[in-house]
N, C-alpha and C positions, 0 to 999 in steps of 0.2 A: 596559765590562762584562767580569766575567772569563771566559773560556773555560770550559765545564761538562765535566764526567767523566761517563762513562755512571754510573748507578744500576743496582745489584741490584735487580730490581723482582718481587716472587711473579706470578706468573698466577694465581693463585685460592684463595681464602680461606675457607672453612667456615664458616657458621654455630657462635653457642654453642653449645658441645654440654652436655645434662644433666651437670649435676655437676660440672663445670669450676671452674674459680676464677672465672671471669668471672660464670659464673650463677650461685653461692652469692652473690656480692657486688649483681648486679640483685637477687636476691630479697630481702638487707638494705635495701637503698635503696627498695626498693618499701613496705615495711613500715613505716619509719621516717621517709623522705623526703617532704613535702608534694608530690603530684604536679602542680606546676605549671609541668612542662618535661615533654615526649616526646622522649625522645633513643633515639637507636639503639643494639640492644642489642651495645656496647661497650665494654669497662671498660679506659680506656689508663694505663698504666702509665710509659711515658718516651717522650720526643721526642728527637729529634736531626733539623737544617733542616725540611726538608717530611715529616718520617714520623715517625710513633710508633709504641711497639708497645703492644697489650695484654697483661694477666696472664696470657695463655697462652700469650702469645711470637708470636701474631702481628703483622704488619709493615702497615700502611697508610700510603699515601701520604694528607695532611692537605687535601683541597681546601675547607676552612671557615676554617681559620686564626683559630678563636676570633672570627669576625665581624669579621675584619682585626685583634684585638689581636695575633696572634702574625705580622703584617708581615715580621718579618724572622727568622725563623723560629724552631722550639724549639731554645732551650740556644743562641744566637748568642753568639761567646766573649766579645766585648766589653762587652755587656750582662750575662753574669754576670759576668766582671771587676769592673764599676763597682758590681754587685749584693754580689757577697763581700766586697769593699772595704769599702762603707758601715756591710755586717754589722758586722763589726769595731771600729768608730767610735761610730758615733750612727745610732740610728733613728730618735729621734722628740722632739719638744721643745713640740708646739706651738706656735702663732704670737704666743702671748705673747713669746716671746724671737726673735731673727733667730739662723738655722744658719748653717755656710758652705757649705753647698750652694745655699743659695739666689739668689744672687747671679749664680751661672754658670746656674745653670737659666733664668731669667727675662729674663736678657740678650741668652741666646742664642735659645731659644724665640721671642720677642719680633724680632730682628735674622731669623730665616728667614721670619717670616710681615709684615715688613716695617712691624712697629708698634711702640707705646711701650710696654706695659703687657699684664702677664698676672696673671690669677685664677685661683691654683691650688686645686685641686679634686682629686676621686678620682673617680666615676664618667661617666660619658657625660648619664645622668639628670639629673646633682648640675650639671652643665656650664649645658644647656639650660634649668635652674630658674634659674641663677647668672643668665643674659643674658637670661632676664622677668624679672627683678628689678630690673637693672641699665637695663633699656626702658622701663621702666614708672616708675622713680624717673629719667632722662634726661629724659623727659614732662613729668614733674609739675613736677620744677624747672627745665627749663632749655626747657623750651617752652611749660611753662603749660597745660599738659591735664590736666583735673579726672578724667576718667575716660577712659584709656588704651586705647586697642585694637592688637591684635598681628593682623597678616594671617598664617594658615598656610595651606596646600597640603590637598588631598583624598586618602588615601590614606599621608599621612607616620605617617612611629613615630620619634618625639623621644627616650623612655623608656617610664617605667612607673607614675613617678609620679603622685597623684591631679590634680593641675594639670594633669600632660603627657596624659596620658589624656582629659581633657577635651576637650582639640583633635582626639580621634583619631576617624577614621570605623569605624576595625575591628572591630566587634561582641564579636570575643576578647577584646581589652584593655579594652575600655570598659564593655563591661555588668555592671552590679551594683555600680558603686561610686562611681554619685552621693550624694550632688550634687555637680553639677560646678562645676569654677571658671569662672567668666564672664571677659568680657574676648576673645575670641577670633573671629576671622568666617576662614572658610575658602573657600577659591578651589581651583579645579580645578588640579590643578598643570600646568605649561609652558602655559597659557594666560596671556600676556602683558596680552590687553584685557583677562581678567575681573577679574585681579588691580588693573589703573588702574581699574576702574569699582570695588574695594573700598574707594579710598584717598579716605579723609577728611579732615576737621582733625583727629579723636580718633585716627586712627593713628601710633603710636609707632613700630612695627618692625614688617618684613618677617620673617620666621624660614622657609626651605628648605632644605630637605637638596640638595646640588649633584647629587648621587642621589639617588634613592629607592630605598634598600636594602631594606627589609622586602617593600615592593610590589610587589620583582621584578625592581631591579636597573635600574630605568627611569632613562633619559637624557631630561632636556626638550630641545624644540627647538634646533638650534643658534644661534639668534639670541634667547635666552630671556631668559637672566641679565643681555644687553647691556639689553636692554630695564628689565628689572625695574631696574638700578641708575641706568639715565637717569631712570625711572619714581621711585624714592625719591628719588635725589639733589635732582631738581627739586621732590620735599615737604618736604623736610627727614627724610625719615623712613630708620627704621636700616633697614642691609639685613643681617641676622644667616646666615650660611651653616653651616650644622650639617655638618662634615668628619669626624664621630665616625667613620662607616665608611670614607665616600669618601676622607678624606685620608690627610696624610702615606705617601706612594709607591704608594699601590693602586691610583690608574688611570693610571700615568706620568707623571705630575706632582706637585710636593708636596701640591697641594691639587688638587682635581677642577674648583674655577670657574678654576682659571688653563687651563684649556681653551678657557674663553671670555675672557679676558684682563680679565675683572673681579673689581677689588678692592671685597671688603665690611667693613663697619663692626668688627662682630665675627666671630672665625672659633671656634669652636668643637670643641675635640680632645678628644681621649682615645681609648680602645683600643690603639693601636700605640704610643701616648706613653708608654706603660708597656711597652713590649718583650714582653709576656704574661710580664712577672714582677710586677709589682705592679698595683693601680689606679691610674692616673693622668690628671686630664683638667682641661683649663684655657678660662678664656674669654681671648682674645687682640684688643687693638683699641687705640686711641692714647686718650692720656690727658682729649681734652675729648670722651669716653664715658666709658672707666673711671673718670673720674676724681672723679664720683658718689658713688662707693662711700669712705664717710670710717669711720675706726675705731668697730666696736662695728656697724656698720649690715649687715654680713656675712661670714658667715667657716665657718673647718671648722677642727676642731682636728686633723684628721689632713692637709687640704689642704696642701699643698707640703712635705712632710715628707722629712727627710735623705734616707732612702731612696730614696722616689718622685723627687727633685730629682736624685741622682745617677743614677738610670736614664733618665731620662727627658731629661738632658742627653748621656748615650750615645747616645742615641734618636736625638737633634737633631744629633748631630753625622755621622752613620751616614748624616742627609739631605743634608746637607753636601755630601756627595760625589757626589752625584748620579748615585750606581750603583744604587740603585732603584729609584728612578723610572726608568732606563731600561732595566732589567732590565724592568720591570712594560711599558713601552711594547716594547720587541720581543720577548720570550716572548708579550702579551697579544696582537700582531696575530698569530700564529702560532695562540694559544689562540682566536681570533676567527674566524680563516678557516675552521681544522678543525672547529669548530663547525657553522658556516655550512651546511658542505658536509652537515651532518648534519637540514638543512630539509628537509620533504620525505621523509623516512625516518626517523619517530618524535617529530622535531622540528618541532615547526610556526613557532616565532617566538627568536630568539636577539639578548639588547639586554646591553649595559655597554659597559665602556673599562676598557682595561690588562689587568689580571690579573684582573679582576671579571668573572662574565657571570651573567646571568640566562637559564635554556634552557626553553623553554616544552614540555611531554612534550605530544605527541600522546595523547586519551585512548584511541586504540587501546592503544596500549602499556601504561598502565597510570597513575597516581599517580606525580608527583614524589617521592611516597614510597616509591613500589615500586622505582622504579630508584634512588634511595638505597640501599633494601637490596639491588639486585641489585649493588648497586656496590660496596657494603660487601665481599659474598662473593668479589670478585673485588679487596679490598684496595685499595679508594677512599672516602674520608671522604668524603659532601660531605651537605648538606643541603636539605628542599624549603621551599618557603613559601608559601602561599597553593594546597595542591592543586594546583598544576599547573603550576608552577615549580620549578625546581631551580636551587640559586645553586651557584657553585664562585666560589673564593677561595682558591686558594694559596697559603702562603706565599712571599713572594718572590724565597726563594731556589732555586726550583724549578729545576731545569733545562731547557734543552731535551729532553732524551730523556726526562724524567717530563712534560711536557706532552702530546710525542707517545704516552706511553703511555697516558697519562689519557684521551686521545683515543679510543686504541683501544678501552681500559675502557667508555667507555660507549657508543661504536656497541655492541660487543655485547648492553651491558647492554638497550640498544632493543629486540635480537630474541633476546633471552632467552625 
């Protein structure tokens, strides 16, 4: 890991102020923009690693990191290198024709996550839709199951799709846009029995997020995933690990189940596989799964496209090196402990691994959303979820000294 430089870091940030650039620009978006995101009132204008600024020129350190797309941080040179590059060249062909981007993307993707075969994709959603597809047609032909079932988790957020919404418990996402798709029975998640007492002949695939990112950053059990993949192996049935957030370097390992030293059937990326320059997201697994999928039976015509293949192959190579993931493992026990110590004084409960944490706000203090904004004025991104949760997710080129400031940032923001 390389040795960090202190940061220039503001102590404290102002609110919008009337008439600024920042607030002419909320009150366009408000007008115009279908209000189906709450973001805080900040209008960023460039990044550079873990900080951006806004159109007024103020400076935030990034503890959200685009929900780990922006992993290795805003403006990483290597990733616009392979970006400007491809500018120049070829953007986009379709998969009607083979690019030569593609070739290196899929080889190598495929060679870090230690399988044969990837389905390239653009969102995280598009990912998760691609591996029911790819379960459910694995079923039909190659197991002989007339009517398919997928076991999910209580509390998961796959995407946002009307399929993926179907599986969801969250009353946010799911009400008002049935009918739902069938096919799905849901288990408590890191409950090991409940999940063997859901497994039948008609079960196709297991699908878990290795975290539970939206629900707060929850870790299952440490003997969880050992379990669930002795549990499928012995059904025959897939075990799909959804890595959209958890993976590629965010909790010190490339992928979060290599924690527990289980490999799953399919692994499921995007966000970071795209550097937070473009969409990028694939399903990744060996060929007697993928290998299902025969022409015409699925596809994107923007999936694996020159562009996203060359960033996305910077991406892969950046893991290579395996200074992220241990950036993410010793900044994140640093980021863990100072947490910790902050139980007990506004804090009641603090769960993740690496550079992820989920911190639970004591409701004295106020709303996971109020110390977002209290954090914001003191030039801290970060975001809440679920009321009373507050996630941080730095970029993982954070330093030491913006961890311990981040730290600082939000003890006070406590007794604000």
């Amino acid at each position: 890991m390389t040795v960090d430089t202190p940061t220039d870091t503001p102590t404290e940030t102002p609110a919008v102020s009337a008439g600024s650039p920042a607030a002419e620009q909320i009150a366009a978006i408000d007008a115009h923009a279908a209000h189906n995101y709450h973001p805080l009132d900040v209008v960023i204008a460039r990044g550079d690693g873990a900080w951006v600024t806004d159109v007024d020129g103020r400076r935030y350190l990034d503890c959200l990191a685009a929900y780990s797309a922006v992993n290795f941080g805003h403006g990483h040179p290597d990733l616009l290198e392979a970006a400007h590059a491809q500018l120049d060249r070829l953007t986009l062909t379709s998969r009607a024709f083979h690019h030569d981007r593609m070739a290196e993307f899929v080889t190598e993707l495929a060679a870090l996550a230690g399988k044969d075969m990837v389905v390239p994709m653009n969102t995280g959603a598009e990912a998760v839709e691609t591996a029911i597809k790819v379960a459910r047609k694995h079923a039909h032909e190659v197991r002989g199951i007339s009517t398919p079932e997928i076991v999910v988790a209580s509390g998961n957020f796959h995407g946002r799709t009307t399929t993926i919404v179907s599986f969801s418990d969250d009353p946010v996402a799911r009400d008002g846009y049935g009918p739902f798709t069938p096919g799905f029975v849901t288990v408590p998640y890191g409950d090991a029995d409940a999940l063997a007492a859901a497994l039948t002949d008609s079960t196709a695939a297991v699908l878990l997020e290795s975290i539970q990112g939206e629900a707060g950053v929850v870790v299952p059990p440490p003997d969880y995933f050992t379990r669930v993949r002795a549990l499928t192996a012995e059904r025959g049935v897939l075990l799909i690990a959804d890595e959209i957030q958890s993976g590629l370097g965010r909790t010190g390992d490339t992928f979060a189940i290599d924690h527990d030293g289980v490999e799953p059937d399919l692994y499921l990326l995007g966000k970071a596989l795209g550097g937070g320059i473009v969409p990028v997201s694939a399903v990744v697994g060996n060929a007697d799964v993928l290998g299902v999928l025969t022409p015409g039976t699925h596809g994107s015509t923007f999936g694996g496209n020159p562009l996203a293949a060359a960033v996305a192959t910077a991406v892969v190579r950046l893991l290579r090196t395996g200074e992220y993931q241990e950036r993410s493992r010793v900044l994140g026990a640093r980021l863990h402990a100072g947490l910790r110590g902050l139980v007990g004084s506004g804090v009641t409960a603090v769960r993740g691994r690496g550079l992820w944490a989920g911190v639970d706000i004591d409701p004295a203090v106020g709303t996971a959303r109020d110390v977002a904004l209290r954090l914001m004025e003191r030039g801290v991104l970060a975001k809440d979820t679920h009321t009373r949760t507050l996630r941080l997710a730095p970029p993982l080129v954070i330093t030491h000294d913006e961890v311990e400031w981040l730290l600082t940032q939000l003890k006070a923001s406590l007794h604000a």
